[in-house]
C-alpha positions in Angstrom: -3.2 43.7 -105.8 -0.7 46.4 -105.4 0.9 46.1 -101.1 -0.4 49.6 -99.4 3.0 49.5 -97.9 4.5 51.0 -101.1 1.8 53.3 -101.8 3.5 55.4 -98.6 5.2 58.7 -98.8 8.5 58.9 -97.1 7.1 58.9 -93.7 5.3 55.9 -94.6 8.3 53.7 -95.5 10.3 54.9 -92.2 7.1 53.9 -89.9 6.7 50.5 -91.3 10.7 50.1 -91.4 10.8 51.1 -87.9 8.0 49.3 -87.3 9.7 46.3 -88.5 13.1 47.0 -86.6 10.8 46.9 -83.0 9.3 43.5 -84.0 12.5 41.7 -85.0 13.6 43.3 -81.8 10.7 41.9 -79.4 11.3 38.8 -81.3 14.5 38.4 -80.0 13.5 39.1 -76.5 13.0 35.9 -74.3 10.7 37.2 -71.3 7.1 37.7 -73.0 6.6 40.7 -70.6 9.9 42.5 -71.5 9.2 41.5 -75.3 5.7 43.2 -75.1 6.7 46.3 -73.3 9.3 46.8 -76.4 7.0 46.6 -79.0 3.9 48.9 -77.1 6.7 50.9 -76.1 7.9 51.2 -79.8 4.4 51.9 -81.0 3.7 54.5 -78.8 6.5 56.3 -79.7 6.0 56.1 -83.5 2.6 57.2 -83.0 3.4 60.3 -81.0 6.1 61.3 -83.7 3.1 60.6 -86.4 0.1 62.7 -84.3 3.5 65.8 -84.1 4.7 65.7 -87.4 1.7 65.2 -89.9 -0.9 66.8 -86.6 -3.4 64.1 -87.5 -6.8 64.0 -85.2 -6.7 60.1 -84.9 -2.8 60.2 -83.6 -2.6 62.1 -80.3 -5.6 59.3 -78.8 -3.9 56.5 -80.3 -0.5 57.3 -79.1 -2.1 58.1 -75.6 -4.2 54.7 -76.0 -0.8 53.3 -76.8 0.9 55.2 -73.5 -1.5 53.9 -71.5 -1.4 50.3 -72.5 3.0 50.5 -72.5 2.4 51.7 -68.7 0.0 49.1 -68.2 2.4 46.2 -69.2 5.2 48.4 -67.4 3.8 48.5 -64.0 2.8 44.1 -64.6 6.2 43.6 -65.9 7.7 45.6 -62.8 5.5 43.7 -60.4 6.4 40.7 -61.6 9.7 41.1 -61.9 10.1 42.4 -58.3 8.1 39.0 -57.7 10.8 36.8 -58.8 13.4 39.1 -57.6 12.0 39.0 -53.5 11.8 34.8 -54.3 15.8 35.3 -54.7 16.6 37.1 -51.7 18.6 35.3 -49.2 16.4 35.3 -46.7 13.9 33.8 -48.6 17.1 31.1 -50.2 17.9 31.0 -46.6 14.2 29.6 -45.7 13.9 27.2 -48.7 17.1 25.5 -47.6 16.0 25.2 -44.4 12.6 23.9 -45.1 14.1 21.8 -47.6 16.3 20.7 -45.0 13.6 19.8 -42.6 10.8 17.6 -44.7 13.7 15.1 -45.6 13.8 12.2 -43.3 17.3 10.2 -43.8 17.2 6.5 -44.9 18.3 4.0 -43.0 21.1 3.2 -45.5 22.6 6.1 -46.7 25.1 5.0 -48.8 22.4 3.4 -50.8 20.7 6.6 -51.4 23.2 7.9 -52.7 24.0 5.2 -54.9 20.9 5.6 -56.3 20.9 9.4 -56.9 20.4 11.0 -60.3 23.2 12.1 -62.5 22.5 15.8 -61.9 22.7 15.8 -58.3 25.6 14.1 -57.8 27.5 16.2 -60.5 26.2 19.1 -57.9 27.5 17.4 -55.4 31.1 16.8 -56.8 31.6 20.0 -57.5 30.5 21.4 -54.0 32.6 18.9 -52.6 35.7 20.5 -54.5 34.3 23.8 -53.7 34.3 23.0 -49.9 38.3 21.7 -50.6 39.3 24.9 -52.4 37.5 27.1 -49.9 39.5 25.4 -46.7 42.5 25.5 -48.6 42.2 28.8 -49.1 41.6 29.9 -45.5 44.1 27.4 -44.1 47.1 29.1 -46.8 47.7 26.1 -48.7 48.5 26.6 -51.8 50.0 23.1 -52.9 47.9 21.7 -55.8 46.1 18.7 -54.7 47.5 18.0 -50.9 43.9 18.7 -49.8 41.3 16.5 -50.5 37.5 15.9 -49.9 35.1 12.9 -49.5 31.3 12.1 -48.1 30.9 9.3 -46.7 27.6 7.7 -45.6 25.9 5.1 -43.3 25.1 1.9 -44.3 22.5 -0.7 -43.1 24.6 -2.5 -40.9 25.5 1.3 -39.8 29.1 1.3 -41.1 30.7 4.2 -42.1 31.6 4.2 -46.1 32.9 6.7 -48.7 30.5 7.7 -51.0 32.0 7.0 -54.5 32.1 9.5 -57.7 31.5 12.2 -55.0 35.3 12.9 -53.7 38.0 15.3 -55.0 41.3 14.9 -55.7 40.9 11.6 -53.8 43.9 9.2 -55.6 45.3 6.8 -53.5 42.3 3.5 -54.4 43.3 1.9 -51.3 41.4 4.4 -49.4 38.1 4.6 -51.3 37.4 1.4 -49.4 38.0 2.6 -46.1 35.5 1.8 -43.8 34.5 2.2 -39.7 31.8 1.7 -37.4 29.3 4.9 -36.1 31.5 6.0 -33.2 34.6 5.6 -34.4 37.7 7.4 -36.5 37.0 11.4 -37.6 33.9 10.2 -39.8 32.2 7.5 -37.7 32.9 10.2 -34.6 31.4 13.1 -36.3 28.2 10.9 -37.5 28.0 9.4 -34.2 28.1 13.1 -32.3 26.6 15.0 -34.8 28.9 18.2 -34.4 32.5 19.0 -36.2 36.1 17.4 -35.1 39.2 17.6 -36.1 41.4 14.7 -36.1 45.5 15.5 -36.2 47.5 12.5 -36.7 50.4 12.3 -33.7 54.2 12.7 -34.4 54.3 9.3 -33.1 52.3 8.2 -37.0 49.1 7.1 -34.6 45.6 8.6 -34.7 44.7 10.2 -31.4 41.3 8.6 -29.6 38.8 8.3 -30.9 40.1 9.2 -34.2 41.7 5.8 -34.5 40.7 2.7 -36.4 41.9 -0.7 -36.5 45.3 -1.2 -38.8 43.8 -2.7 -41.7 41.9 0.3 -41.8 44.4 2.7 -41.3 46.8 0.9 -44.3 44.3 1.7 -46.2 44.9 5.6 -46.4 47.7 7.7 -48.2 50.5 7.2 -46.3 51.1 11.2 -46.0 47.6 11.8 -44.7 48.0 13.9 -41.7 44.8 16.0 -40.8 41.0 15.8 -41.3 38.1 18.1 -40.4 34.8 16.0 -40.8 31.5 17.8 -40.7 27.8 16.6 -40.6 25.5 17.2 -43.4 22.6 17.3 -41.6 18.7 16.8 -42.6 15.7 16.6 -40.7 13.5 18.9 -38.1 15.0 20.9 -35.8 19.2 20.8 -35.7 18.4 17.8 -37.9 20.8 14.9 -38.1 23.7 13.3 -40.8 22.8 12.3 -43.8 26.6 12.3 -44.5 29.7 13.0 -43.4 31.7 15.9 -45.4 35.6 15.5 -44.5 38.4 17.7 -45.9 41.6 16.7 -45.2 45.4 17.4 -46.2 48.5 15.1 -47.2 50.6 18.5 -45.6 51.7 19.0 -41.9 48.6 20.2 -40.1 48.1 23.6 -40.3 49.3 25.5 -37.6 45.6 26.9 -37.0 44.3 23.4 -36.0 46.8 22.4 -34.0 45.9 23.0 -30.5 48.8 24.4 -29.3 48.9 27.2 -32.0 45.0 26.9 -32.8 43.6 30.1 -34.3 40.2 30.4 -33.1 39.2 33.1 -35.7 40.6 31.1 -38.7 38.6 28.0 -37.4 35.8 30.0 -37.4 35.9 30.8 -40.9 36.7 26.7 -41.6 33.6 26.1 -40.0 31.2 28.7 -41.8 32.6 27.6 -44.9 32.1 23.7 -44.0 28.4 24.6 -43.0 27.6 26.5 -46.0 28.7 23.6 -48.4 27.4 20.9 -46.2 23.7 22.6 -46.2 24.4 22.8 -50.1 24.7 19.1 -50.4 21.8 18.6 -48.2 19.7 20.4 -50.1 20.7 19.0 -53.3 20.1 15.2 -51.6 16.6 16.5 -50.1 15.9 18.0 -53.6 16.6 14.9 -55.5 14.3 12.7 -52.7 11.4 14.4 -53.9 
């Protein structure tokens, strides 16, 4: 049985060539709308070229039948494009994270939730721990590689404060991985315990100011040229909501002159802030995200 592709004049060959070239093309394309409106697209034009060319009765209805059904899928593909577009706008980002935010409930023991988080969020929250450090850095001028650090530390049952590990950056002194401290006390257990940013600046004398102190087993603990920490809540919950963790940044440089109160900037904190707040929702909503 001969193929009635070959039995085509010329203008057969070049419709079923291009009519190949559209379907290896739509083939290609991953989005079943988009893929369809290439093909009907591709048709209608062939069609329209055929009706012009060899002024065949059938052609002009089939390539309007053929218009018709590309405008069809057109105006669906639009509308459901615009769709998924409007579910990325940051207002509606903005209201996910906040409702996200909201229907989590902290454990009790903190640290052991995150202990118990999944691979993937807590690679997520690695990296917008060192995002959090470069951002600060940034702001603050310091360029120095690795003098400024990050960590998250949690609550435990017995509601002491402890570093969450595999979620730090650029934190390399072991000692202080095991630092710990009541709710209420140091720059972490203060922040937890208030709910509200600090900023802890070690004195020229080498002692932490109150409350930012901790007992000297504690403070042995840390890299001896530790001199500054901003600690931040990562909050969950209704309302303001409350810590799930503490997100600290701090610096192994002399404190910036920007946090120090006697030269404080207040515009320049004010961009330390936003930043902290934008990563520590981030890391709320990845934690509330992995508790469903």
């Amino acid at each position: 049985m001969t193929d009635p592709k070959k039995e085509r004049g010329p203008f057969g060959k070049v419709f079923w060539a291009a009519f190949g070239f559209l379907d290896r093309v739509a083939n290609h394309v991953t989005n079943p709308i988009a893929a369809a409106i290439v093909l009907v697209f591709g048709l209608a034009t062939l069609a329209t070229v055929a009706a012009l060319m060899v002024g065949a009765t059938l052609g002009m209805p089939l390539s309007g039948l053929a218009a018709l059904a590309f405008l069809a899928l057109l105006v669906y593909g639009l509308g459901d494009s615009m769709l998924r577009k409007s579910e990325g706008t940051p207002q509606v980002v903005k209201q996910r994270i906040v409702e996200s935010r909201q229907e989590f409930d902290p454990p009790q023991d903190t640290v052991a939730f995150a202990r118990g988080l999944p691979a993937g969020p807590r690679s997520d929250i690695k990296l917008t721990v060192m995002k959090a450090v470069t951002e600060v850095a940034d702001i603050l001028g310091i360029t120095r590689h690795g003098v400024v650090r990050g960590n998250l530390f949690g609550k435990d049952g017995d509601n002491w404060m402890r570093m969450l590990q595999g979620m730090t950056h650029n934190m390399n002194h072991p000692p202080e991985l095991t630092i710990t401290m009541p709710v209420g006390e140091g720059s972490t257990g203060t922040c937890f315990h208030r709910n509200e940013s600090n900023v802890a600046i070690l004195d020229p004398s080498g002692a932490w100011p109150h409350p930012y102190s901790l007992p000297p087993a504690e403070v042995a603990k840390a890299h001896p040229n530790l001199k500054w920490i901003i600690s931040f809540p990562v909050r969950v919950g209704p309302g303001r909501g409350t810590p799930l963790w503490i997100l600290n940044v701090d610096g192994l440089t002399d404190p910036p002159p920007a946090l120090v109160p006697k030269t404080h900037d207040d515009r320049i904190w004010r961009q330390v802030k936003h930043w902290m707040e934008k990563y520590a929702d981030t890391i709320a909503v990845y934690a509330a995200e992995a508790a469903r």
